[in-house]
C-alpha positions as CSV (number, residue, x, y, z in Angstrom):
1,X,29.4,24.4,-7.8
2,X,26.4,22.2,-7.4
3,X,24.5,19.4,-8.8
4,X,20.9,18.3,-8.9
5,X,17.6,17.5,-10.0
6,X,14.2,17.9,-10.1
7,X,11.4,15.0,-10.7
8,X,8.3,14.1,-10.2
9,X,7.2,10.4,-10.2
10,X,4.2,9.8,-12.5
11,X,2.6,6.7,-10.6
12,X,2.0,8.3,-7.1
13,X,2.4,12.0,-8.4
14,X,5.6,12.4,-5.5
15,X,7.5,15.3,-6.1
16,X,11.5,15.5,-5.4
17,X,14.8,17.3,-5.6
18,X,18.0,16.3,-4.5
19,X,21.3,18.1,-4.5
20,X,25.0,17.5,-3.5
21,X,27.9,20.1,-3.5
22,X,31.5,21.5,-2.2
23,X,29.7,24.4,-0.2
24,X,28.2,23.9,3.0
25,X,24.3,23.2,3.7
26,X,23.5,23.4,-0.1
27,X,19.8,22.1,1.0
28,X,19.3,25.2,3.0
29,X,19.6,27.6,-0.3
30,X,19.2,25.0,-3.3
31,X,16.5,22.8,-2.9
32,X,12.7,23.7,-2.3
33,X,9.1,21.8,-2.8
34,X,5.8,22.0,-2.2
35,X,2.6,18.9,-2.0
36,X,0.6,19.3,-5.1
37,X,2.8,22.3,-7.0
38,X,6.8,21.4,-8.2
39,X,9.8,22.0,-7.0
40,X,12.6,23.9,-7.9
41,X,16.7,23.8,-7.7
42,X,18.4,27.2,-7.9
43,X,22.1,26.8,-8.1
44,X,24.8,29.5,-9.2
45,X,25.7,32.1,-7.4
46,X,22.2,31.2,-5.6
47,X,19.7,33.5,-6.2
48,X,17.6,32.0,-3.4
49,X,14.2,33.7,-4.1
50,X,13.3,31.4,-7.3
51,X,12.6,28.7,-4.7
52,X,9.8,30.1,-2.9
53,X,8.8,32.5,-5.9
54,X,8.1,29.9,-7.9
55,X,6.4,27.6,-5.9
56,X,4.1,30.9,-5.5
57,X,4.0,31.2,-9.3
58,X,2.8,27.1,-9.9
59,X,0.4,27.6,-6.7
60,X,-1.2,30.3,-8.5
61,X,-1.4,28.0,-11.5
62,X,1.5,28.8,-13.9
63,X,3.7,26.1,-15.6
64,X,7.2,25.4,-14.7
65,X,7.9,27.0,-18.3
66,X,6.0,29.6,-17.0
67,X,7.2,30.5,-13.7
68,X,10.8,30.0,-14.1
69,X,10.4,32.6,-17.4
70,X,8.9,35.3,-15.4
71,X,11.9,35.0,-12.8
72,X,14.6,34.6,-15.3
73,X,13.4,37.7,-17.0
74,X,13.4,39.9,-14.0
75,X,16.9,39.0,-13.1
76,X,19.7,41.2,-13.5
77,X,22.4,38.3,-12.7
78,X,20.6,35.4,-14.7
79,X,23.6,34.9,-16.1
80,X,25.1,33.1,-13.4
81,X,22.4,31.5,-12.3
82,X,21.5,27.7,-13.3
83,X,17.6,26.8,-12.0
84,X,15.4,23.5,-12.5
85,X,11.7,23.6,-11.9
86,X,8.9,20.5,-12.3
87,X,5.1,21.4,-11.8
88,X,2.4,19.2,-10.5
89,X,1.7,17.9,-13.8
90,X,5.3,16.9,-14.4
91,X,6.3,19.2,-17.3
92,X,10.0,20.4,-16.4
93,X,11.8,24.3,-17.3
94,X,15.8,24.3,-16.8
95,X,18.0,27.8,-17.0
96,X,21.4,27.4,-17.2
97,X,23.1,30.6,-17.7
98,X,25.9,31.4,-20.0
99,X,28.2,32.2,-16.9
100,X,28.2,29.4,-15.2
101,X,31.9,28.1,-14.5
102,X,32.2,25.1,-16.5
103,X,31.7,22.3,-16.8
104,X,28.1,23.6,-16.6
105,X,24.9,22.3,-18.1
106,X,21.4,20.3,-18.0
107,X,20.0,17.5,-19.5
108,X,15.5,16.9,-19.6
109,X,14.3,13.4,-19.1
110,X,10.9,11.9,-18.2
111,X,9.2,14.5,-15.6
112,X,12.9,15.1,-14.1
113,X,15.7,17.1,-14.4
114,X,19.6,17.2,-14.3
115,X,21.4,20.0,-14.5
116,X,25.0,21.1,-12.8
117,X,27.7,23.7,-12.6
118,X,31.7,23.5,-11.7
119,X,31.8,19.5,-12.7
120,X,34.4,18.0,-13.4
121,X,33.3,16.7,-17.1
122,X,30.2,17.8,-18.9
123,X,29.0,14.5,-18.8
124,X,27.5,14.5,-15.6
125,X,24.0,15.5,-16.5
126,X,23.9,12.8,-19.0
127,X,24.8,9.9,-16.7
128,X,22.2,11.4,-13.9
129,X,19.3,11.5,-16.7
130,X,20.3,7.6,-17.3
131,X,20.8,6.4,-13.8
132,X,17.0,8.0,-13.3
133,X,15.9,6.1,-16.0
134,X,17.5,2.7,-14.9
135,X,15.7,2.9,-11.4
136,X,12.4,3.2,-12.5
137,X,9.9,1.7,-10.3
138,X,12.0,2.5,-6.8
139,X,10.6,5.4,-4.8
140,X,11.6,8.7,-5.7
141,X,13.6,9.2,-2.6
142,X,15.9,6.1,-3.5
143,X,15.9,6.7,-7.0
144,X,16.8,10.9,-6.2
145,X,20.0,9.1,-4.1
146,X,20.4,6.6,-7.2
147,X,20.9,9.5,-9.1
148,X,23.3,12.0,-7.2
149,X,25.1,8.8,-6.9
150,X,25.6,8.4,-10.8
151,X,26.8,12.1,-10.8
152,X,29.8,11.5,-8.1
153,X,31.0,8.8,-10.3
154,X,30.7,10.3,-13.5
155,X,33.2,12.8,-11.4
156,X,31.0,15.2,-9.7
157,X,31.6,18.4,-8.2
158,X,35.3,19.6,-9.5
159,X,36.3,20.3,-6.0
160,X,35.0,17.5,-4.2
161,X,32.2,17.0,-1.9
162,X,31.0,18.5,1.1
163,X,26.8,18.6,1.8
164,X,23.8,17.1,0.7
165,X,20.4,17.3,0.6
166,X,16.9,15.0,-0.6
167,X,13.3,16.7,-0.2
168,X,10.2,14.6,-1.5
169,X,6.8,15.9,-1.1
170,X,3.4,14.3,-1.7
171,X,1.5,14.8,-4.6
172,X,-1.9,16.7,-3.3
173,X,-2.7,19.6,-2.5
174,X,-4.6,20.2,0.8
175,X,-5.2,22.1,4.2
176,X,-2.6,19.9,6.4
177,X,0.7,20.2,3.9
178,X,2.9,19.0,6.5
179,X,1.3,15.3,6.4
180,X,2.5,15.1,2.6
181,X,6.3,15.9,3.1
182,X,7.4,12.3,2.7
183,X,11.5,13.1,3.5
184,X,13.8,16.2,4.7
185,X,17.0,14.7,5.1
186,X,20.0,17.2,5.0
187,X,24.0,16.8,5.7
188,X,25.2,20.0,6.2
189,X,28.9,19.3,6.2
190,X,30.5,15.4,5.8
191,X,33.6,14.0,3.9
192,X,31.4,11.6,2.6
193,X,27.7,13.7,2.0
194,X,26.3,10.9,-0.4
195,X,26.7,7.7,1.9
196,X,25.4,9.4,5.3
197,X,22.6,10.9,3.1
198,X,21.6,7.1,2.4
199,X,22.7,6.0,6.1
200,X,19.7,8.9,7.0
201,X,17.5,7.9,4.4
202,X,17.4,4.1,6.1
203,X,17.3,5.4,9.3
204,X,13.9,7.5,8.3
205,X,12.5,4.4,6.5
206,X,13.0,2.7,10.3
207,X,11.5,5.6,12.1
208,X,8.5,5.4,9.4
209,X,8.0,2.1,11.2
210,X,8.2,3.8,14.6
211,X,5.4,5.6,14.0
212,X,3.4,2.8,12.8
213,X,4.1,1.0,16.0
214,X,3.2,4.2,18.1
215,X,-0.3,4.1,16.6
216,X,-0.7,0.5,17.2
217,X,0.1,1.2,20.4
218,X,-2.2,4.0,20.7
219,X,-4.8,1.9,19.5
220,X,-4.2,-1.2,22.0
221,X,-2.9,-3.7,19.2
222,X,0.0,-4.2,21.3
223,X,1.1,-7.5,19.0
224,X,0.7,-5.1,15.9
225,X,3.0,-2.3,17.8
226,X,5.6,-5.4,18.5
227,X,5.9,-6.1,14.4
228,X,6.0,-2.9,13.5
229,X,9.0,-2.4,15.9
230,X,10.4,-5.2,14.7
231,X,10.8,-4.4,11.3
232,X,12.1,-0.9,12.3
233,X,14.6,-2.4,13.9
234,X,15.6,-4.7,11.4
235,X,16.1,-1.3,9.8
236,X,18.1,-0.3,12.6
237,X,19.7,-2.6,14.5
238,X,22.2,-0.8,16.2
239,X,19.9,2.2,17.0
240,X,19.3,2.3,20.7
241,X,16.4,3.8,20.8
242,X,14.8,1.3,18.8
243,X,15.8,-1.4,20.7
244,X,14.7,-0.1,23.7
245,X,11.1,0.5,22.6
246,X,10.7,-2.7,20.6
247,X,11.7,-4.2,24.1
248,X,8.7,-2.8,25.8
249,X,6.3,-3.5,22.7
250,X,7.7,-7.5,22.9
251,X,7.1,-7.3,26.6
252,X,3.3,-5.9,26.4
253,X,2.8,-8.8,24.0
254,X,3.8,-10.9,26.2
255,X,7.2,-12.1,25.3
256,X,8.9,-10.7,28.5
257,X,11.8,-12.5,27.9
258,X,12.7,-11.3,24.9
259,X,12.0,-8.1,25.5
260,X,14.3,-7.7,28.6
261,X,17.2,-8.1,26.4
262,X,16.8,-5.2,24.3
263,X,15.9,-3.2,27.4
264,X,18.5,-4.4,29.2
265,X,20.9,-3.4,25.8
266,X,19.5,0.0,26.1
267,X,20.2,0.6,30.3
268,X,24.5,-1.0,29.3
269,X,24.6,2.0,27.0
270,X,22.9,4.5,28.8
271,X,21.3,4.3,32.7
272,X,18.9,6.7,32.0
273,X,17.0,4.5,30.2
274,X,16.3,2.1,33.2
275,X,15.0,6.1,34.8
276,X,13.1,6.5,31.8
277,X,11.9,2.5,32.3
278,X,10.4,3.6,35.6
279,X,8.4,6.5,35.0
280,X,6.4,5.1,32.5
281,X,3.8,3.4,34.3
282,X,2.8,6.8,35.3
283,X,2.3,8.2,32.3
284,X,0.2,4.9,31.2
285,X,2.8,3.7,28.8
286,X,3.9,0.5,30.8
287,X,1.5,-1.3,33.2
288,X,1.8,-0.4,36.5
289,X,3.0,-4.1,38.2
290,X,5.9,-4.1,39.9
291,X,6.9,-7.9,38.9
292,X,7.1,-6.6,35.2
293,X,9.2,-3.8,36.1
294,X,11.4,-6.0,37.9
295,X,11.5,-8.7,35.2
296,X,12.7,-5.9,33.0
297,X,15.6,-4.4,34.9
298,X,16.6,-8.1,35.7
299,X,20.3,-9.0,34.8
């Protein structure tokens, strides 16, 4: 009822899985990944514990072969079950069962797997192995959404479409994990999973700038903090919350007029903003001079 795959890209050592299904939140069950070990994709009648299992099995230094062996052996219902893992050193173990409703099936290429149950021709993994291949040098998120995307119109999921999921994770090991998990992105339950999946992954690539500009800011490089902005909000241009921020950044530097009218774009949607606006001087985010604050909330 599912498909998706597992890769890891050999240049910055990123690891990925992506999935898309008729069932909803398939990333909460399918898709799993760890900084400097693999990730896995259990599918089929979900047998959810080969996620986390085998991550523990490649932390603990077994292969992909090796891990996803052990787990297949100790399961009574491995019949059903269809599961993809890639280790840290990209080597790649696939189980697809000899129950799985047809079409089912999976397809190895370079450090990545395809594999997918319930499709609508057997094809499917074929044509995900080959868009993978055609995207080389994209990031792994983009070419994990190039991929799914290559499934749907090969004919996808037999029953249509309904959630989607993309996890990438860094490839190191190390004490702070959570600074190497590169994207989350899920949609839980959409008629058109795929296309807000990629409207998310923009809007993350935008917010990737936001943070940027929030440590310029921190650091005083106010003119840095205003380009950073910028380009998150050429990202984004009809996010709000963008606009209002890259407002204040182009004011700091300076450019008050320019500024004004995102921040004034901000308080037409919503007046809390203009609230927000006035209680940042206390909380040292906006100088505190009244004829800036006024130039601001000018018509």
């Amino acid at each position: 009822m599912t498909y998706s795959l597992v890769a890891r890209d050999p240049e910055t050592g990123d690891l990925g899985v992506a999935v898309q299904s008729h069932f909803f939140s398939v990333g909460s069950v399918v898709s799993w990944a760890e900084p400097g070990v693999g990730a896995v994709a259990t599918q089929s009648f979900v047998e959810v514990s080969y996620g986390p299992r085998g991550l523990e099995l490649m932390r603990n230094g077994r292969s992909a072969a090796g891990a996803l062996g052990e787990l297949v052996d100790r399961d009574a219902g491995e019949a059903a079950r269809q599961v993809a893992m890639i280790d840290s050193a990209g080597r790649v173990a696939v189980h697809t069962g000899r129950s799985c409703i047809a079409e089912a099936g999976h397809q190895v290429g370079v450090q990545m797997s395809a594999q997918a149950n319930m499709m609508r021709r057997d094809t499917v993994p074929r044509a995900m192995v080959e868009a993978y291949a055609a995207t080389e040098g994209e990031r792994l998120a983009w070419r994990l959404l190039a991929t799914l995307d290559a499934a749907e119109a090969e004919g996808g999921d037999v029953r249509g479409r309904q959630s989607a999921a993309l996890l990438v994770v860094g490839g190191r090991r190390g004490d702070t994990p959570w600074k190497e998990r590169r994207v989350e992105l899920r949609v839980e339950d959409h008629p058109e999973p795929l296309r807000e999946l990629r409207r998310l992954l923009r809007l993350r690539a935008a917010y990737d700038l936001v943070e940027a500009a929030e440590r310029a800011t921190m650091d005083g490089d106010l003119s840095a903090a205003a380009h950073h902005y910028q380009l998150a909000y050429d990202e984004a241009p009809d996010n709000i919350e963008i606009a209002f921020w890259l407002g204040l950044a182009l004011a700091g530097a300076g450019r008050v007029d320019e500024g004004r009218a995102h921040v004034r774009r901000a308080i037409a949607v919503n007046d809390g903003w203009a609230e927000l606006l006035q209680r940042l001087p206390q909380a040292g985010l906006l100088p505190d001079e009244p004829e800036l604050m006024q130039a601001l909330l000018a018509d």
